[in-house]
N, CA, C and O of each residue as an XYZ file, in Angstrom:
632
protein
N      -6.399     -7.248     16.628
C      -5.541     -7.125     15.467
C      -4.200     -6.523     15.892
O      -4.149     -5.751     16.849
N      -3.217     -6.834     15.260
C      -2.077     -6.215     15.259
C      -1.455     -5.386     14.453
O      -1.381     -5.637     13.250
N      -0.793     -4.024     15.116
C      -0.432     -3.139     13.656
C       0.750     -2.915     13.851
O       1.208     -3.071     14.983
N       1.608     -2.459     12.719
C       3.126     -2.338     11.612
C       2.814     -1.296     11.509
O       1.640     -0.963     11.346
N       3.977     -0.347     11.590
C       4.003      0.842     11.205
C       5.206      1.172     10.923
O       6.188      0.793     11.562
N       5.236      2.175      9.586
C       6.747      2.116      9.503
C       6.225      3.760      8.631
O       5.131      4.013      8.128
N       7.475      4.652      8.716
C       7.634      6.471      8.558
C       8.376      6.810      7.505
O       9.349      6.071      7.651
N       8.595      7.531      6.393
C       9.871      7.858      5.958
C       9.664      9.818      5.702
O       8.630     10.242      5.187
N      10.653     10.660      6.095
C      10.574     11.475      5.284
C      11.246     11.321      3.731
O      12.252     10.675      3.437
N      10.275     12.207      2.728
C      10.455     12.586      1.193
C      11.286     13.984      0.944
O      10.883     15.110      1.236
N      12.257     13.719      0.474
C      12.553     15.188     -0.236
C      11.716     15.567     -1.365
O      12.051     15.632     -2.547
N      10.693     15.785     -0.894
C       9.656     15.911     -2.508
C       8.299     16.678     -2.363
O       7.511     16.018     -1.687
N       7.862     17.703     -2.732
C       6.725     18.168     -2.076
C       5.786     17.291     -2.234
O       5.977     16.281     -2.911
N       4.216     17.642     -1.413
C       3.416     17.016     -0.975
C       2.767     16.606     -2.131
O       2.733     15.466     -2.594
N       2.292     17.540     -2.530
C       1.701     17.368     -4.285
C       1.767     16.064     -4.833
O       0.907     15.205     -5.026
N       3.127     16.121     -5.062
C       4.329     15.249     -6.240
C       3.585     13.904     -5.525
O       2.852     13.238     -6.256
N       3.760     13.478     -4.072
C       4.190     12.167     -3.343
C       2.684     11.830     -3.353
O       2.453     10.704     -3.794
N       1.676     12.498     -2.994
C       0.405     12.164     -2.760
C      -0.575     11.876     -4.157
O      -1.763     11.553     -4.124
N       0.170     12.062     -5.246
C       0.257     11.842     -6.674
C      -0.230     10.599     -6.944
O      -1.272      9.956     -7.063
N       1.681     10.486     -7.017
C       2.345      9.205     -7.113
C       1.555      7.724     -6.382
O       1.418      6.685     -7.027
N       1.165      7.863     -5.159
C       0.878      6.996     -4.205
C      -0.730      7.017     -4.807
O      -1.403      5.986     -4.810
N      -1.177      8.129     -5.238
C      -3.016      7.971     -5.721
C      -2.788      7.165     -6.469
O      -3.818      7.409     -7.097
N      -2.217      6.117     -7.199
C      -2.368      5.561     -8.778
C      -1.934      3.573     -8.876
O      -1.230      2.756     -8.283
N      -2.494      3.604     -9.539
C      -2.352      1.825     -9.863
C      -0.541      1.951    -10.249
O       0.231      1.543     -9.381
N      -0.026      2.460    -11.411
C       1.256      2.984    -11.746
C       2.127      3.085     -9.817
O       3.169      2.520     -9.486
N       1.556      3.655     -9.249
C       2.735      4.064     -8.064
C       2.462      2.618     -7.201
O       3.326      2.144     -6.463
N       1.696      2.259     -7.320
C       1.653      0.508     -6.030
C       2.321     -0.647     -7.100
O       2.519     -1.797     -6.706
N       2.559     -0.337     -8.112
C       3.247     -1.500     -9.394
C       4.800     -0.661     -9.003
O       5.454     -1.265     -8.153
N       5.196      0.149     -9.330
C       6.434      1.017     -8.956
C       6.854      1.072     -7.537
O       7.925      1.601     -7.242
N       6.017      0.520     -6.575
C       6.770      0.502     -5.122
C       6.622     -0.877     -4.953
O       7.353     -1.175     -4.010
N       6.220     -1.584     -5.254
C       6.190     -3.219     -4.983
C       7.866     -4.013     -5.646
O       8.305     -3.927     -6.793
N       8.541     -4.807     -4.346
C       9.682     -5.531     -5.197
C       8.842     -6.553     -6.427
O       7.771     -7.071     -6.743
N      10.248     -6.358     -6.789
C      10.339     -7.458     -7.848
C      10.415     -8.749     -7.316
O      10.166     -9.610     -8.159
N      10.756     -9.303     -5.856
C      10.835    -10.565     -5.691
C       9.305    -10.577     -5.046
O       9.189    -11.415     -4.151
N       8.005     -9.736     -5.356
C       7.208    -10.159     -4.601
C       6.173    -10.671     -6.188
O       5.003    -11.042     -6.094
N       6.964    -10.567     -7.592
C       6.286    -10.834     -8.360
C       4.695    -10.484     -8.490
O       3.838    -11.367     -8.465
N       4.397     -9.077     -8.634
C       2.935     -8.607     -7.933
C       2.760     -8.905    -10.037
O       3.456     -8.770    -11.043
N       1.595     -9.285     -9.717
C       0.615     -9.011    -11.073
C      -0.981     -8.222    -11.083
O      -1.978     -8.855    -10.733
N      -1.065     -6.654    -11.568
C      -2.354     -6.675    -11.366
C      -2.942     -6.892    -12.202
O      -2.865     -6.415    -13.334
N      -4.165     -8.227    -11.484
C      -5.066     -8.871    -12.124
C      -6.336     -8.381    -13.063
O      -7.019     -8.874    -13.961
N      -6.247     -6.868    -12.193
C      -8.245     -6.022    -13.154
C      -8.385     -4.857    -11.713
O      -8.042     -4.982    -10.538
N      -8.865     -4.045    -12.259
C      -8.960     -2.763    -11.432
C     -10.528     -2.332    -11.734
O     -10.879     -2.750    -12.837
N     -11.084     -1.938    -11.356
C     -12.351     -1.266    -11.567
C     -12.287     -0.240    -10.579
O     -11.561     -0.345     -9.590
N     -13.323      1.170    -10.895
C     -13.277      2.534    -10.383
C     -14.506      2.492     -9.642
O     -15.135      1.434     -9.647
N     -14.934      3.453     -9.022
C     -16.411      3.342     -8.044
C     -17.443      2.982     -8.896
O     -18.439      2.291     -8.682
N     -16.985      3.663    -10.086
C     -18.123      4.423    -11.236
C     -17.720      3.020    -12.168
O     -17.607      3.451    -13.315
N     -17.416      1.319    -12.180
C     -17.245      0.503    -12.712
C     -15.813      1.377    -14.182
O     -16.426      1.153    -15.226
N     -15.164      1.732    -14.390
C     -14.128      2.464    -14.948
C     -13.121      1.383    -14.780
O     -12.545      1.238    -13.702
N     -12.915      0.709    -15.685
C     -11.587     -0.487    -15.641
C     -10.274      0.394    -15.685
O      -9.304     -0.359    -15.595
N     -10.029      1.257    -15.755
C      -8.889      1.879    -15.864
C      -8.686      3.318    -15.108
O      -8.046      4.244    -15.607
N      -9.405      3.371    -13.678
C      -9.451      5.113    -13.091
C      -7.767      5.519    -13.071
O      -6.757      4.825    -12.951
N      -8.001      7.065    -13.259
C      -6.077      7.188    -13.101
C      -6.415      7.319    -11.159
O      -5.585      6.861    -10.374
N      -7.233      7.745    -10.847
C      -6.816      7.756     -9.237
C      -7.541      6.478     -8.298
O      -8.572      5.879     -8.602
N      -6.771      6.271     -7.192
C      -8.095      5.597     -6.794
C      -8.387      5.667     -5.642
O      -7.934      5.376     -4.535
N      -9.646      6.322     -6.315
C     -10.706      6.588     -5.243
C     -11.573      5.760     -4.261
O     -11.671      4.540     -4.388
N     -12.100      6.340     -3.435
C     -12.953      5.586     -2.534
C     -13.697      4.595     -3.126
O     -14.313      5.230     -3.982
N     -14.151      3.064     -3.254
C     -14.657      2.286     -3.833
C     -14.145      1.774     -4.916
O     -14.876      1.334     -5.804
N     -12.954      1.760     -4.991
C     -12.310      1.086     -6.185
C     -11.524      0.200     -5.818
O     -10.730      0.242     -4.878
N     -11.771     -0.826     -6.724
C     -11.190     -2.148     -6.538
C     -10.380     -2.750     -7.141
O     -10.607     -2.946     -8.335
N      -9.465     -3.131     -6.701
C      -7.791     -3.894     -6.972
C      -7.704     -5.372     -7.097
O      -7.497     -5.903     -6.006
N      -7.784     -6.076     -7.946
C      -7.603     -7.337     -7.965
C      -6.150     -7.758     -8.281
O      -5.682     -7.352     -9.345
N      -5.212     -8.698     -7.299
C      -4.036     -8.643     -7.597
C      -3.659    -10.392     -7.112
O      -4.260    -11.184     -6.386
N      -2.353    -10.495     -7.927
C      -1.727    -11.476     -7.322
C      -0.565    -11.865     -6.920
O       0.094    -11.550     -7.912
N       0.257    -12.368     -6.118
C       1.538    -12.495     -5.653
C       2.328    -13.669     -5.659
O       1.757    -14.745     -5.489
N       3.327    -13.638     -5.798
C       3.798    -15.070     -5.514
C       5.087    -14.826     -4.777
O       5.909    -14.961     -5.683
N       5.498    -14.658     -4.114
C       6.728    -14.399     -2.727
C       7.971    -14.596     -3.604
O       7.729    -15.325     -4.565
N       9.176    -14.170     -3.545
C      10.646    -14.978     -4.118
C       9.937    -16.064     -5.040
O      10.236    -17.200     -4.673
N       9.037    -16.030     -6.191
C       9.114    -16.929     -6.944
C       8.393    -18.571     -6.603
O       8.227    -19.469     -7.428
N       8.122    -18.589     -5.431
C       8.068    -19.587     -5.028
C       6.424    -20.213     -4.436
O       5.922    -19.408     -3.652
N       5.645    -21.339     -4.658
C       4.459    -21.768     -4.364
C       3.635    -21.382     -5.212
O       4.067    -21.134     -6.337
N       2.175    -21.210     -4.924
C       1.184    -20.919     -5.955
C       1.011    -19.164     -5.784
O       1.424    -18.484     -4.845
N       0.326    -18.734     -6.909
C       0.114    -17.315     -6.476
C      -0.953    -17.128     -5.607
O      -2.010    -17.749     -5.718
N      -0.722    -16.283     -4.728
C      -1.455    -15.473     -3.843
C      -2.678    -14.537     -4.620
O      -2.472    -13.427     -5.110
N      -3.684    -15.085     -4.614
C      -5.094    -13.857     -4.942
C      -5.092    -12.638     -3.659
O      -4.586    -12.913     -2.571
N      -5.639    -11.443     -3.893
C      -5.397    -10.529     -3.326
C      -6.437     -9.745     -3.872
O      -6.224     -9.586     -5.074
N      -7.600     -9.120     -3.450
C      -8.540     -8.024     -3.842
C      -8.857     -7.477     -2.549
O      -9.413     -7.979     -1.572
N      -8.272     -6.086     -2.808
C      -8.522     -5.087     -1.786
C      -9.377     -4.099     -2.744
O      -9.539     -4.141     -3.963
N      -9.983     -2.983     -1.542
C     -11.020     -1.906     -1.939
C     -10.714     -0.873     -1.061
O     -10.612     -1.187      0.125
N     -10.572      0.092     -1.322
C     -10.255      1.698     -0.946
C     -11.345      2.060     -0.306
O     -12.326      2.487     -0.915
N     -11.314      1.958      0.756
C     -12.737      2.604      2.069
C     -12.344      3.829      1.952
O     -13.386      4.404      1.639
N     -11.725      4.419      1.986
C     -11.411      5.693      2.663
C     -10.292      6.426      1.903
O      -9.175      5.928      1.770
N     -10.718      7.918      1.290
C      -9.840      8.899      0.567
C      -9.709      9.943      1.365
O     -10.794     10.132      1.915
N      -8.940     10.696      1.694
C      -9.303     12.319      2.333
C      -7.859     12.707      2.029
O      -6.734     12.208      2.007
N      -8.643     14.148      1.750
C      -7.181     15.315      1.317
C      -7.726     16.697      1.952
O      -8.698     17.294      1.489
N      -7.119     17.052      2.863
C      -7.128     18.857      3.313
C      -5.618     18.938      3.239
O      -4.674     18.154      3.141
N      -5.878     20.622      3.358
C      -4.863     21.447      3.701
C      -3.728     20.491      4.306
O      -4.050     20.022      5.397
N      -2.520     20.119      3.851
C      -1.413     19.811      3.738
C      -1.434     18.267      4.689
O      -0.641     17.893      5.554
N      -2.308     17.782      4.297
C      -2.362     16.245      4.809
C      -3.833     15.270      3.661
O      -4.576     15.786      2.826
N      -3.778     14.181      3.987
C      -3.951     13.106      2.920
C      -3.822     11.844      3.591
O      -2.978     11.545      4.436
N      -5.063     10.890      2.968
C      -4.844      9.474      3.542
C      -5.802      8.613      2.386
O      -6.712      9.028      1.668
N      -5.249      7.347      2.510
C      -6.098      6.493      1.593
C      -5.981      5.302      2.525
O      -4.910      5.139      3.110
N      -7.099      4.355      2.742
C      -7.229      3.197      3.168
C      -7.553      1.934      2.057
O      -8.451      1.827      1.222
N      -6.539      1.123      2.383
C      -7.153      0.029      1.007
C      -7.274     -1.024      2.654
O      -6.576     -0.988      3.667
N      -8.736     -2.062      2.206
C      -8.830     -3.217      3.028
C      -8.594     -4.261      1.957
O      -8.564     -3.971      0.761
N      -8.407     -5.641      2.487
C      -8.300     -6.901      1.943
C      -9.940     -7.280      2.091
O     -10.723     -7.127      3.028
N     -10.120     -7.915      0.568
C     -11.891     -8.274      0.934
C     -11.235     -9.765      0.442
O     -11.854    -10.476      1.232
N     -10.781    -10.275      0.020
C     -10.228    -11.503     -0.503
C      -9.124    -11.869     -0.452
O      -8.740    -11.532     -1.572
N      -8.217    -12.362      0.061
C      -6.746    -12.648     -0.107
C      -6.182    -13.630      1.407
O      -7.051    -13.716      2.275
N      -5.297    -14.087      1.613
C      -4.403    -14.535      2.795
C      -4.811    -14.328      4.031
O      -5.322    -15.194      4.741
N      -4.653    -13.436      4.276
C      -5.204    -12.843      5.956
C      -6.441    -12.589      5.459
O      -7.029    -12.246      4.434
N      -6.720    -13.120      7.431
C      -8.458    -12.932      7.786
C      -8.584    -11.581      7.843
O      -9.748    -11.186      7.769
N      -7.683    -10.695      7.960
C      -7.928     -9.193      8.473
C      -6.597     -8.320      8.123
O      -5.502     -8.428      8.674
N      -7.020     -7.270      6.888
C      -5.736     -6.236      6.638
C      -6.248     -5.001      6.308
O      -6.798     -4.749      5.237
N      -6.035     -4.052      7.420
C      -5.909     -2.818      6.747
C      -4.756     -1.579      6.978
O      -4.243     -0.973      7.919
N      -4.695     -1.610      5.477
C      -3.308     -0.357      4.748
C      -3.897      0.911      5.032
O      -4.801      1.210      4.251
N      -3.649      1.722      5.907
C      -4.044      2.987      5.691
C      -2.482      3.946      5.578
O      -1.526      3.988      6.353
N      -2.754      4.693      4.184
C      -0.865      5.532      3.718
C      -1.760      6.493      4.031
O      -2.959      6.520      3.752
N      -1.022      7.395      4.712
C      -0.806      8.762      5.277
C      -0.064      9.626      4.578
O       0.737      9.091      3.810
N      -0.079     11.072      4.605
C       0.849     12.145      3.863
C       0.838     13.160      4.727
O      -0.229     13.554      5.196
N       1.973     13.700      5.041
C       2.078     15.019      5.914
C       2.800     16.109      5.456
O       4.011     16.032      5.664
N       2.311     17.320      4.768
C       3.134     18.650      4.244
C       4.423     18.691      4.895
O       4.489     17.800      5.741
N       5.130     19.161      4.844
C       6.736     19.004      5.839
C       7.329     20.187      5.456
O       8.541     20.263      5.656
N       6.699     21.246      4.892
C       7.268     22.440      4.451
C       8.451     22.086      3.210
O       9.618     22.476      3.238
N       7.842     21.273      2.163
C       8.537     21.235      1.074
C       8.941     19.415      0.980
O       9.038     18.843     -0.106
N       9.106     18.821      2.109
C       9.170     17.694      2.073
C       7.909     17.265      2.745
O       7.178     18.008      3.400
N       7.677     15.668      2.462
C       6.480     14.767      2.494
C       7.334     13.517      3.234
O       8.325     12.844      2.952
N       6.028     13.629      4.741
C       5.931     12.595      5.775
C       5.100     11.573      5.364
O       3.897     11.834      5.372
N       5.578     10.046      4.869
C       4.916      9.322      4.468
C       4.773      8.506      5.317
O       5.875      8.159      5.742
N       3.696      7.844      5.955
C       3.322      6.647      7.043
C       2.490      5.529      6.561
O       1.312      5.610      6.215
N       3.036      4.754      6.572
C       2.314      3.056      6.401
C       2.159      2.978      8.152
O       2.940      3.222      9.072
N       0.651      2.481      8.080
C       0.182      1.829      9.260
C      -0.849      0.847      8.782
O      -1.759      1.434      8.196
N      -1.002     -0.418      8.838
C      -1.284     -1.332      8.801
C      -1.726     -2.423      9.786
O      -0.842     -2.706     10.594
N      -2.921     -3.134      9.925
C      -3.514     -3.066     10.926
C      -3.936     -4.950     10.289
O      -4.760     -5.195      9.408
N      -3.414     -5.608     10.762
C      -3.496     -7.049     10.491
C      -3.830     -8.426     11.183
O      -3.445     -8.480     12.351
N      -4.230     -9.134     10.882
C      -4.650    -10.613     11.536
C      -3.797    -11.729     10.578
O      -3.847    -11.800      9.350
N      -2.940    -12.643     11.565
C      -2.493    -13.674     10.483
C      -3.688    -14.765     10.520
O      -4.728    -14.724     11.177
N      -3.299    -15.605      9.754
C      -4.595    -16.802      9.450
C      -4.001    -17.611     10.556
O      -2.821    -17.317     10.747
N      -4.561    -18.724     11.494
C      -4.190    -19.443     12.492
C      -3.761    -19.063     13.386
O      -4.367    -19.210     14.447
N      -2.347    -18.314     13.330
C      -1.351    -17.897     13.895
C      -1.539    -16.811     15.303
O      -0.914    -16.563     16.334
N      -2.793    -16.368     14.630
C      -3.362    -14.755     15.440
C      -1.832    -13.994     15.507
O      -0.918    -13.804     14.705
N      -2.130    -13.633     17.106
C      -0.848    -12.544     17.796
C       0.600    -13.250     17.450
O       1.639    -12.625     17.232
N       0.447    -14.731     17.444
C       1.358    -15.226     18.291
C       2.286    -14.972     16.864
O       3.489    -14.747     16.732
N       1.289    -15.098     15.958
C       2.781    -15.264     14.694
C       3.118    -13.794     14.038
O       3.673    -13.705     12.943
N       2.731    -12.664     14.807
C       2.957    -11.067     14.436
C       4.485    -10.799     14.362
O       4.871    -10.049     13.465
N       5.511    -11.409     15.330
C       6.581    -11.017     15.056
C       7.123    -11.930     13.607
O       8.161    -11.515     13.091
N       6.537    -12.972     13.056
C       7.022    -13.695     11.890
C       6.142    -12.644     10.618
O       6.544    -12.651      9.454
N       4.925    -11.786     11.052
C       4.660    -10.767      9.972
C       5.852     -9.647      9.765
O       6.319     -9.301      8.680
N       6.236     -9.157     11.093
C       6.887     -8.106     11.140
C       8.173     -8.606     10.102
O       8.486     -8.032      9.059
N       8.779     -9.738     10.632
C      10.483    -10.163      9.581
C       9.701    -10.175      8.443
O      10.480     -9.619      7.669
N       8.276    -10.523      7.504
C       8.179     -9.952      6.253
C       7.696     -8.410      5.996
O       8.234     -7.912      5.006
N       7.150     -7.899      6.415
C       6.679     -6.521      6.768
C       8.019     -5.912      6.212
O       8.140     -5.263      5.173
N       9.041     -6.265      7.149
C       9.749     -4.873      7.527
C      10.740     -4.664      6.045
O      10.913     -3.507      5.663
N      11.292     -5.672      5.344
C      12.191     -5.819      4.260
C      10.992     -4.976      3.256
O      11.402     -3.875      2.889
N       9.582     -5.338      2.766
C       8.380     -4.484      1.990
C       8.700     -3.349      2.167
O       9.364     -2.735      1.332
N       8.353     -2.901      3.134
C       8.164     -1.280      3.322
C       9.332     -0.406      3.515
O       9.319      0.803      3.285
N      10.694     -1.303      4.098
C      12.028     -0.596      3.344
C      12.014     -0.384      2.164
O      12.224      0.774      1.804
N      11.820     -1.192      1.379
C      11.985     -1.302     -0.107
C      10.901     -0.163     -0.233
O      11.558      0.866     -0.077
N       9.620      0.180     -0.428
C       8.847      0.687     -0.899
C       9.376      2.344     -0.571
O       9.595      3.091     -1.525
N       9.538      2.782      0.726
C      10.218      3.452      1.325
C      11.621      4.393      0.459
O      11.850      5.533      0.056
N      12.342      2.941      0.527
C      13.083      3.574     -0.176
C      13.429      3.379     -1.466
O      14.617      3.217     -1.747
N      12.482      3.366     -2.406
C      12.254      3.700     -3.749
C      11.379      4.842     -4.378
O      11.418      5.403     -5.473
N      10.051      5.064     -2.557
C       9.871      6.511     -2.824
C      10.510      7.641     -3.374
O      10.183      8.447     -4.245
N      11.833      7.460     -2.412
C      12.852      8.647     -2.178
C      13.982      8.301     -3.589
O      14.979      8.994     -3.793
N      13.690      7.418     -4.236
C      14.396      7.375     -5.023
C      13.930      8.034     -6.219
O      14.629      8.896     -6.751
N      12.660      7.657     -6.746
C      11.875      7.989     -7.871
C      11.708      9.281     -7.493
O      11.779     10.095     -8.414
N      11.459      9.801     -6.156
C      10.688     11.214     -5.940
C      11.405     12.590     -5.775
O      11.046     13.664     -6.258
N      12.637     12.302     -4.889
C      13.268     13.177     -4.537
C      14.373     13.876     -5.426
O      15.206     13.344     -6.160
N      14.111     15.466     -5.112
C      15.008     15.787     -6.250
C      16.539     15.335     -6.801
O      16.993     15.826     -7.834
């Protein structure tokens, strides 16, 4: 597999950012508008169509359609993995249905003494393409996670 990684510091304490990023609300609020995201149905571990956080075993049904263009993209990922200590935090969402044979999002949070180290690392397989077509993920990758990035710091920071 191949992984993307991309960093931003937050002017925003840890609290606030690790919040924001727990919630169906903060992945609708960091997604562009040209990626036309629709979420499709959410369910909680505990079957909860509406959890405010999401937790380990909760499931995201979503769909995409790029700049407007082709059919929509189905997309259902599931949250393997939650953890929060002392001034750090991570959530893993995998793809169980969607485009790629193989995706996993794991967002990171790092205390920063008042500001928040946010890390996307992402860990992917294209369909056909394997390795060879990773640098054609990266030219879409990298415009996403600017944007997401920097709308963190927009919504978050004082």
């Amino acid at each position: 597999m191949t992984t993307y990684q991309r960093e931003v510091w937050v002017d925003a304490p840890f609290e606030d950012v690790w919040r924001f990023y727990s919630t169906i609300d903060g992945l609708e609020a960091l997604t562009p508008e040209w990626m036309h995201l629709r979420v499709e149905g959410i369910r909680g571990p505990d079957g909860d169509p509406e959890p405010d956080v999401l937790e380990t075993g909760t499931e995201v049904r979503l769909s995409l359609r790029p700049f407007g263009v082709g059919l929509r993209q189905r997309w259902t990922s599931e949250i393997t993995r939650r953890k929060e200590r002392d001034g750090s935090a991570l959530f893993r969402d995998e793809m169980r249905d969607g485009p790629f044979p193989e995706w996993r999002h794991t967002h990171q949070f790092y205390d920063g003494d008042g500001r928040t180290l946010v890390r996307d690392r992402v860990k992917y397989r294209l369909p056909a393409l394997g390795t060879a077509g990773s640098p054609l993920a990266k030219v879409g990758f990298e415009p996403m996670f600017r944007y997401r990035h920097r709308k963190t710091k927009e919504l978050l920071e004082r």
